[in-house]
Biotite code that builds the C-alpha atoms (Angstrom):
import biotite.structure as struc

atoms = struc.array([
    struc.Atom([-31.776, -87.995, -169.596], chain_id="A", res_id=1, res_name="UNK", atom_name="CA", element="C"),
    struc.Atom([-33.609, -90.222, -167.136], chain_id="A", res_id=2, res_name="UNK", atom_name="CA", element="C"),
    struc.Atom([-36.235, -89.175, -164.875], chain_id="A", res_id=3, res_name="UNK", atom_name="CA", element="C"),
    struc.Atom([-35.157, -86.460, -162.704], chain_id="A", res_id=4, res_name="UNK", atom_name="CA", element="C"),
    struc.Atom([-35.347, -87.361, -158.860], chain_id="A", res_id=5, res_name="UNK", atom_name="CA", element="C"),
    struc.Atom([-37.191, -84.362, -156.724], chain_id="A", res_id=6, res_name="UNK", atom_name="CA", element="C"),
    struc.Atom([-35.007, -82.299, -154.422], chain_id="A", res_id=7, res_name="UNK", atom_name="CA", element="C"),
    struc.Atom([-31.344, -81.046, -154.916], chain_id="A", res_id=8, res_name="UNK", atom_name="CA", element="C"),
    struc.Atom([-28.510, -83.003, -155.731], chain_id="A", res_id=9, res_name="UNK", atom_name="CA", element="C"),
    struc.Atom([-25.892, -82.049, -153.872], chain_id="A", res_id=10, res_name="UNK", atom_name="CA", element="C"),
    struc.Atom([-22.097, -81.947, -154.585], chain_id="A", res_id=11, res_name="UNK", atom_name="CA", element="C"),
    struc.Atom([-20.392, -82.139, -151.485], chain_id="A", res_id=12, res_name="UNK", atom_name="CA", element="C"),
    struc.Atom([-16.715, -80.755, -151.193], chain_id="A", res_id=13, res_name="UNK", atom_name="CA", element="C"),
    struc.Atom([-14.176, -82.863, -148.795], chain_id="A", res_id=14, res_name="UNK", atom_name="CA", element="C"),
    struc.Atom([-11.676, -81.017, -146.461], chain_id="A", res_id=15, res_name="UNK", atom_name="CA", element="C"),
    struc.Atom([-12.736, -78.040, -144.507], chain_id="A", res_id=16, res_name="UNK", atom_name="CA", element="C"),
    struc.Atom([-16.296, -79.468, -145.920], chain_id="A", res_id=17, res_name="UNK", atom_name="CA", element="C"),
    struc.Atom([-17.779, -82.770, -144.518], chain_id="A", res_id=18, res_name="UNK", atom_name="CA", element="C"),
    struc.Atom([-13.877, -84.001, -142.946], chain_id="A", res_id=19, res_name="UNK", atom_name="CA", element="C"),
    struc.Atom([-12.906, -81.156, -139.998], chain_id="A", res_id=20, res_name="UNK", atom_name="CA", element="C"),
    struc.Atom([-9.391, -81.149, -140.848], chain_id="A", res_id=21, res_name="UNK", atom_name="CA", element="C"),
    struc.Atom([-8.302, -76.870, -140.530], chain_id="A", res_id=22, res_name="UNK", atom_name="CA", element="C"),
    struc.Atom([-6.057, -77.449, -137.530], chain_id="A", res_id=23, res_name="UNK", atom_name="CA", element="C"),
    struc.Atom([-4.554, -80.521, -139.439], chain_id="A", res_id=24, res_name="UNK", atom_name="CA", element="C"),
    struc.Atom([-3.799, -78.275, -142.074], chain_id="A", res_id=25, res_name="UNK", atom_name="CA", element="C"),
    struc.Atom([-2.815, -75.661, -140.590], chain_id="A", res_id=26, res_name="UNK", atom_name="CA", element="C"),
    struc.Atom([0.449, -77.777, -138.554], chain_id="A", res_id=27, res_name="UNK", atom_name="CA", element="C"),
    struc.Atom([1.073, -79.330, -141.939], chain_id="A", res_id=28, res_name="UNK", atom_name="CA", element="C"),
    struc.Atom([1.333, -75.632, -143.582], chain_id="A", res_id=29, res_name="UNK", atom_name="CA", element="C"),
    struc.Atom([3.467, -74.513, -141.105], chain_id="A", res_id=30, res_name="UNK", atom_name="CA", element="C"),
    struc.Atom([5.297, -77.298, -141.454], chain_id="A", res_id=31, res_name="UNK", atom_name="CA", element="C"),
    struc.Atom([6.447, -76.743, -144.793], chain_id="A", res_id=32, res_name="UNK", atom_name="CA", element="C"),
    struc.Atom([6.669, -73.044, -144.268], chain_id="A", res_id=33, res_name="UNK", atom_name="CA", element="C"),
    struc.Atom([9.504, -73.863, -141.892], chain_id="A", res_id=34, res_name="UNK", atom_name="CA", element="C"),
    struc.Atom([10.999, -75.802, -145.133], chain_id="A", res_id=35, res_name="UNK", atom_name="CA", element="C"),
    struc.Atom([12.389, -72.395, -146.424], chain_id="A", res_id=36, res_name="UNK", atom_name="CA", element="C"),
    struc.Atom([12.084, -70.198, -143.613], chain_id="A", res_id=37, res_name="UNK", atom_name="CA", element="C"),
    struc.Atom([8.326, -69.020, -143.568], chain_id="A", res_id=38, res_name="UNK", atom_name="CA", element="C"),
    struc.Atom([7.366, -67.919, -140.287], chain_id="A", res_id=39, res_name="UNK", atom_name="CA", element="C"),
    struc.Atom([3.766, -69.933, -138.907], chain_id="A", res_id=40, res_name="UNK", atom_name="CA", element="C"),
    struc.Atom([0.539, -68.728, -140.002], chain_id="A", res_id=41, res_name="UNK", atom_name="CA", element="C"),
    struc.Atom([-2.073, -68.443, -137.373], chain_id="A", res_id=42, res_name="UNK", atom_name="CA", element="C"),
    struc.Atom([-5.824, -70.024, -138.322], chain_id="A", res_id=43, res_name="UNK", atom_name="CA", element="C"),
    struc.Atom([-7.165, -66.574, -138.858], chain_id="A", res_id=44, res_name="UNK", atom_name="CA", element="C"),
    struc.Atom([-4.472, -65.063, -141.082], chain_id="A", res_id=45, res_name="UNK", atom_name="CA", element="C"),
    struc.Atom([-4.619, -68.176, -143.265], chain_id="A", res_id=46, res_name="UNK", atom_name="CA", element="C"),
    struc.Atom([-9.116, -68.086, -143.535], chain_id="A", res_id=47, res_name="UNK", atom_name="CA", element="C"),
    struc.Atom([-8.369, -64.723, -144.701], chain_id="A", res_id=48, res_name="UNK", atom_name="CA", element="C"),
    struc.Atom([-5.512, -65.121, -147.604], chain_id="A", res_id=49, res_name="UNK", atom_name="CA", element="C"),
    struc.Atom([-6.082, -68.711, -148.835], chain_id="A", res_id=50, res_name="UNK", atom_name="CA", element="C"),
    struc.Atom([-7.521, -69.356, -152.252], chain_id="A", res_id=51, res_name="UNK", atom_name="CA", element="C"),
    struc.Atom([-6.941, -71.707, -155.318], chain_id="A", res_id=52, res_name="UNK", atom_name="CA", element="C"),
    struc.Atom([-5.074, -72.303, -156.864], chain_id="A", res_id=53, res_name="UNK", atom_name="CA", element="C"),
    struc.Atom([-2.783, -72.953, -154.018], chain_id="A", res_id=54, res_name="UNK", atom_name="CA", element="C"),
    struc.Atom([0.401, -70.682, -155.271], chain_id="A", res_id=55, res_name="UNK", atom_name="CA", element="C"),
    struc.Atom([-1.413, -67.689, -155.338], chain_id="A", res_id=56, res_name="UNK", atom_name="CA", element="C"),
    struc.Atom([-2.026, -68.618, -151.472], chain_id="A", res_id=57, res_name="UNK", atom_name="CA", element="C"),
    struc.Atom([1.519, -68.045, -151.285], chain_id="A", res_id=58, res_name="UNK", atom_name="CA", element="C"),
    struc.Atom([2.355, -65.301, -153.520], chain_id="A", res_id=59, res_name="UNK", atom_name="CA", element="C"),
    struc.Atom([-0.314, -63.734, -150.708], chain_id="A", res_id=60, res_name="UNK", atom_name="CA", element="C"),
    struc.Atom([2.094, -64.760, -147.951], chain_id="A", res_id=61, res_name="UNK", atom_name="CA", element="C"),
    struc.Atom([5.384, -64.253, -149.964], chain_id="A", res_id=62, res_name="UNK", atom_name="CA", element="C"),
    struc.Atom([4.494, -60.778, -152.343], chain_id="A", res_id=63, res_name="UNK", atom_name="CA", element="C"),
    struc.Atom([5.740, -63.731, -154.700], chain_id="A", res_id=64, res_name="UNK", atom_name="CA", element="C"),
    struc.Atom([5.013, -66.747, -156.574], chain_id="A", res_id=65, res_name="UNK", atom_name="CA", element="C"),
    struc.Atom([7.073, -69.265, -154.761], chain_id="A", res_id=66, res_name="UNK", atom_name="CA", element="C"),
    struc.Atom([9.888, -70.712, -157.661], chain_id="A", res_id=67, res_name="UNK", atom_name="CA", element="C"),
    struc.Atom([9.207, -74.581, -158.828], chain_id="A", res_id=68, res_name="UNK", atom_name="CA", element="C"),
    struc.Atom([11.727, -76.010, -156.174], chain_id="A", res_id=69, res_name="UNK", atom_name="CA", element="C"),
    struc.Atom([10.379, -74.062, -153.088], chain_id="A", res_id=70, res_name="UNK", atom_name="CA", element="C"),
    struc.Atom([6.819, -75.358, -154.335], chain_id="A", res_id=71, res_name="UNK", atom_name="CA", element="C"),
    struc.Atom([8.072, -78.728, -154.987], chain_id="A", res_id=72, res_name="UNK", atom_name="CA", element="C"),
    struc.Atom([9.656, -78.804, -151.495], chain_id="A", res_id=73, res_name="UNK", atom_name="CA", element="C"),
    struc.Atom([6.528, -77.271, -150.241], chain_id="A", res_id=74, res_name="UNK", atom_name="CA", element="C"),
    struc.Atom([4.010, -79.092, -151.328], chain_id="A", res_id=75, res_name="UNK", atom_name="CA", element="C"),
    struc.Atom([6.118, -82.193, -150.708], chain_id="A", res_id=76, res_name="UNK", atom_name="CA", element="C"),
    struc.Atom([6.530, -81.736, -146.978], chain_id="A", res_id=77, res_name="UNK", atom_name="CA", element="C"),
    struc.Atom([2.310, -80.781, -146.438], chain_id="A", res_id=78, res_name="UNK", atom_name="CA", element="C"),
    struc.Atom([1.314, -83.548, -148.020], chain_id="A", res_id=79, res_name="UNK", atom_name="CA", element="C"),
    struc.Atom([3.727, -86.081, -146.047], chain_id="A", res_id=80, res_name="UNK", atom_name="CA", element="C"),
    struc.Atom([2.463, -83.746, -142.472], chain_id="A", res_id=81, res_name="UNK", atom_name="CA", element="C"),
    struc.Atom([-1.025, -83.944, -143.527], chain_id="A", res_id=82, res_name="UNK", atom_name="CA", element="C"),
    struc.Atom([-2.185, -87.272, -144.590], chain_id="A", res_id=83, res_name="UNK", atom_name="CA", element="C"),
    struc.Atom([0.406, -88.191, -140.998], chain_id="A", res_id=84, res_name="UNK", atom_name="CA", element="C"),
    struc.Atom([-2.373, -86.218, -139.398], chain_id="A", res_id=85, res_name="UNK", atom_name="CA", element="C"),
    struc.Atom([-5.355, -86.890, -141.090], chain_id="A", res_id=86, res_name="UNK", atom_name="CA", element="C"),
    struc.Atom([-6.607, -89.897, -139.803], chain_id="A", res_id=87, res_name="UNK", atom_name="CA", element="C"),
    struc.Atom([-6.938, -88.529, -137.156], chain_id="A", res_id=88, res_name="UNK", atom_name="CA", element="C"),
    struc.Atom([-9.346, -85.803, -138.043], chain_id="A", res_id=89, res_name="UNK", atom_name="CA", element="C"),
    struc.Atom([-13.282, -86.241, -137.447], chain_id="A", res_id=90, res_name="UNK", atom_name="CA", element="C"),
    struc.Atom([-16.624, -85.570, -139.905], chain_id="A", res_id=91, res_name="UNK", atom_name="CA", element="C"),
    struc.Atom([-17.929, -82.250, -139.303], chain_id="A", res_id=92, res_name="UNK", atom_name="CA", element="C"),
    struc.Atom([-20.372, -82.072, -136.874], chain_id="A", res_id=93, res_name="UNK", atom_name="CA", element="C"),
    struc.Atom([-23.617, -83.963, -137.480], chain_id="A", res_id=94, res_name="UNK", atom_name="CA", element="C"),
    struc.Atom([-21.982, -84.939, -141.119], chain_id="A", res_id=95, res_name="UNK", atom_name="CA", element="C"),
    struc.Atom([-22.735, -88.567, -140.694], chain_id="A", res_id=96, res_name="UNK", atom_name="CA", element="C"),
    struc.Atom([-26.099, -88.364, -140.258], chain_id="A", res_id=97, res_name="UNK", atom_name="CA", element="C"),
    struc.Atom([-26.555, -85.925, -142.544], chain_id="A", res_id=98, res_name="UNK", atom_name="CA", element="C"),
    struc.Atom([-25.743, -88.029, -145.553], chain_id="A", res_id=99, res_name="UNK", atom_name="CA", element="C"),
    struc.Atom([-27.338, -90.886, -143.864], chain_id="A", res_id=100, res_name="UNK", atom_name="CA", element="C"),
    struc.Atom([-30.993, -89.150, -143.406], chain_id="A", res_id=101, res_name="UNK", atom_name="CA", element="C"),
    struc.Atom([-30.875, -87.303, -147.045], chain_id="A", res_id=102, res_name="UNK", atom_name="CA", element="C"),
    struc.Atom([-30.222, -91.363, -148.459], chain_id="A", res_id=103, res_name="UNK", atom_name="CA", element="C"),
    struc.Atom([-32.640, -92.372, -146.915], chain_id="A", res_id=104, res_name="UNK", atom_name="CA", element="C"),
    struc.Atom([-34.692, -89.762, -147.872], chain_id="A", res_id=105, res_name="UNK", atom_name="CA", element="C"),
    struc.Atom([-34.006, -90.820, -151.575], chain_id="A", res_id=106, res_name="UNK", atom_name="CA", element="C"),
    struc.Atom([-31.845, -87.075, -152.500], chain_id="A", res_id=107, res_name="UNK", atom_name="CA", element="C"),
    struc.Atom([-28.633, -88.078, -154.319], chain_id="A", res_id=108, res_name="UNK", atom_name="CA", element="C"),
    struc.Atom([-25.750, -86.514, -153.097], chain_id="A", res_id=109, res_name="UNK", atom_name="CA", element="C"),
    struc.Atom([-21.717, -86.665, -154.596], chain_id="A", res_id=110, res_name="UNK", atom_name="CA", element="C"),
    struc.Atom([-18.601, -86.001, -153.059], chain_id="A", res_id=111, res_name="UNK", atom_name="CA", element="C"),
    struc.Atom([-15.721, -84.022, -155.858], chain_id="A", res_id=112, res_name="UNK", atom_name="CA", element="C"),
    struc.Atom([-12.705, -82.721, -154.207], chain_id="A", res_id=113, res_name="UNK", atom_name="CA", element="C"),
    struc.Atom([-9.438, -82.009, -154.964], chain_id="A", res_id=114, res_name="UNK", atom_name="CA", element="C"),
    struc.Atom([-7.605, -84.184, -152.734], chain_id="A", res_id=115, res_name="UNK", atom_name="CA", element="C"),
    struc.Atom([-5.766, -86.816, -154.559], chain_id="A", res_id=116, res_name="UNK", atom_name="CA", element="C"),
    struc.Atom([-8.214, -90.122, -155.519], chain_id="A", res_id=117, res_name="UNK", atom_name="CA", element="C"),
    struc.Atom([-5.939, -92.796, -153.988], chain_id="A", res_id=118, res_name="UNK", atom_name="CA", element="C"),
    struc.Atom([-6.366, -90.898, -150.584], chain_id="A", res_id=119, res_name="UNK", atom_name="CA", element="C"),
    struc.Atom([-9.510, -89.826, -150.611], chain_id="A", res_id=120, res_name="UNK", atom_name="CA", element="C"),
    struc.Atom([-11.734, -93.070, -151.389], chain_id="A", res_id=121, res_name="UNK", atom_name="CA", element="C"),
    struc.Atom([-9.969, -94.861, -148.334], chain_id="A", res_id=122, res_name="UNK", atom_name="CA", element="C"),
    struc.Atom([-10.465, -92.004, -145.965], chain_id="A", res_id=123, res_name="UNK", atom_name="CA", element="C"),
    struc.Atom([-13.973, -91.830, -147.035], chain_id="A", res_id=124, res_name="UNK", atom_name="CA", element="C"),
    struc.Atom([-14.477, -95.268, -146.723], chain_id="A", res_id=125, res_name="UNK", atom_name="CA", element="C"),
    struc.Atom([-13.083, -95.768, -143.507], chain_id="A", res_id=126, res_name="UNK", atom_name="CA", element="C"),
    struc.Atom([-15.201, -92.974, -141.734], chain_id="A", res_id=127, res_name="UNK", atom_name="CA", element="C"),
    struc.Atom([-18.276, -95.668, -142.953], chain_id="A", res_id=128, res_name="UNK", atom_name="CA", element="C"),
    struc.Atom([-19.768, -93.293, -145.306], chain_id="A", res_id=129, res_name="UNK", atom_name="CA", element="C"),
    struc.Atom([-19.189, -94.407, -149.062], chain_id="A", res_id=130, res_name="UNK", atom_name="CA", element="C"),
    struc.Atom([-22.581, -95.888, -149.601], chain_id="A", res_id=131, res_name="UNK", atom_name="CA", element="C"),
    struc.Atom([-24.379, -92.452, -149.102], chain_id="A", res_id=132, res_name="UNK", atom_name="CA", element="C"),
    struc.Atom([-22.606, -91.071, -152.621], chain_id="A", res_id=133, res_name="UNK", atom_name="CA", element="C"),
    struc.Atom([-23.798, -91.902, -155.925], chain_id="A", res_id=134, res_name="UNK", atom_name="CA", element="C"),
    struc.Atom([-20.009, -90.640, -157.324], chain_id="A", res_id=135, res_name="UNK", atom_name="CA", element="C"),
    struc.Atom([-16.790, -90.185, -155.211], chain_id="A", res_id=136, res_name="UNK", atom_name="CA", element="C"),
    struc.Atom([-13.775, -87.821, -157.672], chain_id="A", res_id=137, res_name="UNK", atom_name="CA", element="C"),
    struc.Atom([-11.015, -86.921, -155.873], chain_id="A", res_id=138, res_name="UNK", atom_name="CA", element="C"),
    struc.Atom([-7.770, -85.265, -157.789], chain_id="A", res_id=139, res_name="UNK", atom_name="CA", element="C"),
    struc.Atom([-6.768, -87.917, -160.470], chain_id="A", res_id=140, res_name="UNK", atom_name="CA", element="C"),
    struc.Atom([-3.531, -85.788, -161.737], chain_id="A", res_id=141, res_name="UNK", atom_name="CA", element="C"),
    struc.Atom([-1.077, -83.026, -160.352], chain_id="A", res_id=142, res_name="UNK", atom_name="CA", element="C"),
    struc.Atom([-3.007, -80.024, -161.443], chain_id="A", res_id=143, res_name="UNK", atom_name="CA", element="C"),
    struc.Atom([-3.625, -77.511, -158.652], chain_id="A", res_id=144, res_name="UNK", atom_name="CA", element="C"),
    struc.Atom([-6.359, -75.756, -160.814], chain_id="A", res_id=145, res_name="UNK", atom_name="CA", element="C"),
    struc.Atom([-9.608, -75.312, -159.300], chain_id="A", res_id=146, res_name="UNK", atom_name="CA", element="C"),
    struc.Atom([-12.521, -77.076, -159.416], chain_id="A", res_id=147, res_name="UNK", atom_name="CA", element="C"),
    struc.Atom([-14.422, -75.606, -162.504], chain_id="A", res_id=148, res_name="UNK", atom_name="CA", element="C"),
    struc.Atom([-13.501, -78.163, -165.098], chain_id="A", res_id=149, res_name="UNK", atom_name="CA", element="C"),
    struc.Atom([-13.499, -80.919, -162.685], chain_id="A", res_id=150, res_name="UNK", atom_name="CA", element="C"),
    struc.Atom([-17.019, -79.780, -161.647], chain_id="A", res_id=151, res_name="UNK", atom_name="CA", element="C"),
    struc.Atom([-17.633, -80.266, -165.941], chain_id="A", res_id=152, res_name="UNK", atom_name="CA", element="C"),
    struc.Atom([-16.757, -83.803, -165.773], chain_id="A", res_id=153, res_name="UNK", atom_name="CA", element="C"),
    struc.Atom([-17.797, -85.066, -162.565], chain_id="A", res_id=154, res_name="UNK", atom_name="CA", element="C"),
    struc.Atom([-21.807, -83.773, -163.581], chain_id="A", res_id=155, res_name="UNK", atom_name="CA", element="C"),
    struc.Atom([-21.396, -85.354, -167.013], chain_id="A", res_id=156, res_name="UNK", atom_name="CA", element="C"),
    struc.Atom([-21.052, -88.768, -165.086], chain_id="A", res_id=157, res_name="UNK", atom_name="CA", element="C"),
    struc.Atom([-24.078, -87.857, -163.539], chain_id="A", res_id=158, res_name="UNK", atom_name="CA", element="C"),
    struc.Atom([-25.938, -87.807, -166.605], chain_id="A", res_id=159, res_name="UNK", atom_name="CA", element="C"),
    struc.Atom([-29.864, -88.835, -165.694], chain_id="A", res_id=160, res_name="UNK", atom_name="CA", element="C"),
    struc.Atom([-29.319, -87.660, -161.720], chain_id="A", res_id=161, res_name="UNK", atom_name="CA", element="C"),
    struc.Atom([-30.337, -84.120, -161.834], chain_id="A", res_id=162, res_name="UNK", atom_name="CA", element="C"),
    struc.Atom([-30.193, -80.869, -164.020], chain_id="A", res_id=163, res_name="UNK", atom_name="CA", element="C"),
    struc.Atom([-27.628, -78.466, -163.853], chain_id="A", res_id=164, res_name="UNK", atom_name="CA", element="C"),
    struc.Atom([-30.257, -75.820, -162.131], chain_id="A", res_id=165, res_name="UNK", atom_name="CA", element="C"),
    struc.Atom([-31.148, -78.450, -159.002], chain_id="A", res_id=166, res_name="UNK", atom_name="CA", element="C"),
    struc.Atom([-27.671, -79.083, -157.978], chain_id="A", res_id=167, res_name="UNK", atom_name="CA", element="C"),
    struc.Atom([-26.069, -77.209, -155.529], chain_id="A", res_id=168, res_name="UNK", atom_name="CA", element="C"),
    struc.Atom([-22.514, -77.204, -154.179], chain_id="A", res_id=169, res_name="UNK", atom_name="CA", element="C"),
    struc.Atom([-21.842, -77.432, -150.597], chain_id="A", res_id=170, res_name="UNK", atom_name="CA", element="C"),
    struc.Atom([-18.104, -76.171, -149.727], chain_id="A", res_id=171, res_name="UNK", atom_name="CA", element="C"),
    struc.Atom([-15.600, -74.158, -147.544], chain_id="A", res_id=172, res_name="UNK", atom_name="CA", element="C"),
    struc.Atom([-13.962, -72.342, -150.380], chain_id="A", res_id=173, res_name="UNK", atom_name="CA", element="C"),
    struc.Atom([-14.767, -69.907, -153.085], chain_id="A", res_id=174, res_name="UNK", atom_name="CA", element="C"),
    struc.Atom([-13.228, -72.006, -155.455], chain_id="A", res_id=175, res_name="UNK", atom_name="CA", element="C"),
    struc.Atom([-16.338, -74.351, -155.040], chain_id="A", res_id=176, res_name="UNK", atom_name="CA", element="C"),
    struc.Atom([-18.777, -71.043, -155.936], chain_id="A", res_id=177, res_name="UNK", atom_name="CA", element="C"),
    struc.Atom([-16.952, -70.397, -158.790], chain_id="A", res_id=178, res_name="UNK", atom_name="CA", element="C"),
    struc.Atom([-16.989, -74.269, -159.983], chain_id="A", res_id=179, res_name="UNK", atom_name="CA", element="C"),
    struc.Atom([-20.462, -74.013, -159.475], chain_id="A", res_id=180, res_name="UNK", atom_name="CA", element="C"),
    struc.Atom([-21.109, -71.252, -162.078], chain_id="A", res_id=181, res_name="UNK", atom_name="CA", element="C"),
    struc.Atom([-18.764, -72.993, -164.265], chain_id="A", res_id=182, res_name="UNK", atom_name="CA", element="C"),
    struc.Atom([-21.710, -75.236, -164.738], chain_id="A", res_id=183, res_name="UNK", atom_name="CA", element="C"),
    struc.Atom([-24.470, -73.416, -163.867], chain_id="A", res_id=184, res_name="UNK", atom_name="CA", element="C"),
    struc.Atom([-25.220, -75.216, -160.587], chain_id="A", res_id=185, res_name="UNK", atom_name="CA", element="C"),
    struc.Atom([-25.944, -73.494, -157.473], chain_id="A", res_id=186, res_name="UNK", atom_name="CA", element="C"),
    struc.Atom([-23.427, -72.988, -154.255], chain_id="A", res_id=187, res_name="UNK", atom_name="CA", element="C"),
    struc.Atom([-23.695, -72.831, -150.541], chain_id="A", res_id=188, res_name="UNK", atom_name="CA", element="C"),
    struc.Atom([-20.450, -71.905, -148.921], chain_id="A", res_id=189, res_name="UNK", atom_name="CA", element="C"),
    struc.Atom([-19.247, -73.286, -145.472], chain_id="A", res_id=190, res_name="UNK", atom_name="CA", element="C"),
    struc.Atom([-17.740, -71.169, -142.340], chain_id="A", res_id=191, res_name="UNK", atom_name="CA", element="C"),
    struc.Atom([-16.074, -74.314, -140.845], chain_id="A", res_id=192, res_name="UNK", atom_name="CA", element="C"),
    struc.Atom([-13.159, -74.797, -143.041], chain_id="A", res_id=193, res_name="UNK", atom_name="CA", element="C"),
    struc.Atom([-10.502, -73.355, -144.672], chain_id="A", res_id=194, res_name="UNK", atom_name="CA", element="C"),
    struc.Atom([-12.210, -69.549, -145.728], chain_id="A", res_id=195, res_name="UNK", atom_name="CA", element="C"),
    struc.Atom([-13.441, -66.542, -143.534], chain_id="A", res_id=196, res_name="UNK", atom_name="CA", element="C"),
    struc.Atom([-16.788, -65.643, -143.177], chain_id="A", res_id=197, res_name="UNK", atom_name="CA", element="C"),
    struc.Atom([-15.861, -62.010, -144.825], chain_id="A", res_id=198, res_name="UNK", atom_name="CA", element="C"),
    struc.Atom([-14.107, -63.703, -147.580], chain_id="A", res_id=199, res_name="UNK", atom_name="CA", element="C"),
    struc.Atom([-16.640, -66.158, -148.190], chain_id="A", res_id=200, res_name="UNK", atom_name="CA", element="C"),
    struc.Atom([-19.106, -63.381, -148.394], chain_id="A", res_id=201, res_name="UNK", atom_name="CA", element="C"),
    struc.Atom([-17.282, -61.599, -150.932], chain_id="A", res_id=202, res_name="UNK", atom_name="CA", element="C"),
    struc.Atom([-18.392, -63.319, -153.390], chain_id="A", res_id=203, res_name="UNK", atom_name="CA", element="C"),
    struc.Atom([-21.456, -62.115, -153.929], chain_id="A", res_id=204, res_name="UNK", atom_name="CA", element="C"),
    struc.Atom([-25.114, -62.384, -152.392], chain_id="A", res_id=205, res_name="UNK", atom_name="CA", element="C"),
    struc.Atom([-26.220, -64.645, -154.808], chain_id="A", res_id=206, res_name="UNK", atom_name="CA", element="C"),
    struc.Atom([-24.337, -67.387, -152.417], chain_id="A", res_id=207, res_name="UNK", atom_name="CA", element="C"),
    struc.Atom([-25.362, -67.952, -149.085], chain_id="A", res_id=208, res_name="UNK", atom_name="CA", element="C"),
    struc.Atom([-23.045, -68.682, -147.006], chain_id="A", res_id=209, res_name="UNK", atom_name="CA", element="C"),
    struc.Atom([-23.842, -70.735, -143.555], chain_id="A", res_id=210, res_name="UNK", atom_name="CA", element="C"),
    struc.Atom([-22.635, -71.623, -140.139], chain_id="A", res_id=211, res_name="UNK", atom_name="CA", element="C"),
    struc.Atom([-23.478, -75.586, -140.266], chain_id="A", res_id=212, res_name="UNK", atom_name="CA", element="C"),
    struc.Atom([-23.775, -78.184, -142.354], chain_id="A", res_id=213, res_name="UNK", atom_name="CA", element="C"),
    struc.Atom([-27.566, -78.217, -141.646], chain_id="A", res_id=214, res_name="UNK", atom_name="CA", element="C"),
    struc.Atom([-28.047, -74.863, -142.224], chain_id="A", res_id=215, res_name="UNK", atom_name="CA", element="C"),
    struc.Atom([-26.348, -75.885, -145.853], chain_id="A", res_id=216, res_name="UNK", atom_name="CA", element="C"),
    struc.Atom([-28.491, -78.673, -146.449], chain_id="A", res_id=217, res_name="UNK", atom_name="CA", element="C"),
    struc.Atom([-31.670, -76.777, -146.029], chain_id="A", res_id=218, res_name="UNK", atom_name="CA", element="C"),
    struc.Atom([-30.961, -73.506, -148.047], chain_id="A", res_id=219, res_name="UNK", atom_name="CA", element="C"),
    struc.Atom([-29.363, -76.021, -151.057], chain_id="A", res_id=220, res_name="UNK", atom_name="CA", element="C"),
    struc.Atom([-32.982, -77.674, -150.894], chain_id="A", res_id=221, res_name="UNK", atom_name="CA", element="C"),
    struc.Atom([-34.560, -74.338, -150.881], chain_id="A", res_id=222, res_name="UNK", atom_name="CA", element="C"),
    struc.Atom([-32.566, -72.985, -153.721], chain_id="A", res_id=223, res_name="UNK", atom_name="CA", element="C"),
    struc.Atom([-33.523, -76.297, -155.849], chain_id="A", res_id=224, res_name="UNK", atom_name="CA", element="C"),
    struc.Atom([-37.005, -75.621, -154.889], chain_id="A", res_id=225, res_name="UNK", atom_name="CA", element="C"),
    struc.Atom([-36.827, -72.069, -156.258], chain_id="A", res_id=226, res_name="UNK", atom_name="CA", element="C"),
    struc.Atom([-35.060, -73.267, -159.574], chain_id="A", res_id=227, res_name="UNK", atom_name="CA", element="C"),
])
């Protein structure tokens, strides 16, 4: 492995992460609720049920796993409401410069989510922040499994960046906590996205869980420190 660059590398997740999408996906879940008669879900019902992999989101809702053709239809109609929607979503509030000042800073930072690949470079691009990752994966097949083996891969093309213990993962889901074990990296979990606070915190005090993107920068720097 090459020499090790000081500092955390951080993994950064996507939507509900860095891109401040929730009320985009919340009209695009509703949406395909309405596909086979789902009544809405309000923001605060869904932070409190949703989890990965996505069908078990709705056997919350439903007291059932949706069959293959409601999830096919379902999935179907989100995707064609949401990616309608999301370009017109923002960054997360002081996102931008974020990246931009950690650069510059010479920290290494990576962006893995599960969004599908052919969406997410473009989006990324087009919000003018590409150059600040070393390694952009989005979702290369049609898997809804979490993270955890992603996570596997997307560190081993890292090889030389940073070890395991120094990285930290900065999402809005639990999913991303428990990708982080996977590999024995670190997490910081995000209030602005698509989880609770209380259901965030359920998972354990070993995670912190934070209010802001700067708040999540600073404790992943502090839990590299104390690696």
């Amino acid at each position: 492995m090459g020499k090790l660059l000081r500092g955390a590398h951080i993994v950064w997740d996507w939507n509900g992460t860095l891109l401040h999408d929730i009320h985009a996906v919340i009209d695009s879940t509703n949406a395909s609720f309405a596909e086979i008669g789902l009544d809405p879900i309000t923001l605060e019902r869904y932070r409190d049920l949703y989890c990965v992999p996505v069908p078990l989101f709705y056997e919350r809702l439903m007291g059932r796993l949706p069959t293959d053709a409601e999830w096919q239809v379902m999935d179907a109609v989100f995707h064609k409401h949401y990616w309608a929607r999301a370009e017109a979503c923002g960054l997360a509030e002081g996102a931008a410069e974020l990246l931009a000042a950690r650069r510059a800073a010479g920290r290494t930072q990576s962006l893995l989510s599960l969004a599908p690949h052919e969406h997410l470079v473009p989006i990324v691009r087009r919000h003018g922040i590409e150059g600040h990752f070393v390694r952009i994966d989005g979702r290369m097949d049609t898997s809804h499994a979490g993270k955890a083996e992603r996570m596997v891969r997307h560190l081993a093309a890292l090889e030389g960046v940073a070890a395991a213990e120094r990285v930290v993962v900065i999402g809005d889901a639990v999913d991303d906590a428990v990708a982080a074990a996977h590999v024995g990296a670190q997490a910081v979990l995000y209030t602005g996205g698509s989880h609770s606070r209380a259901s965030l915190e359920a998972v354990g005090a070993r995670v912190p869980v934070v209010d802001s993107l700067d708040e999540a920068v600073e404790v992943a720097e502090q839990l590299a420190a104390a690696a």
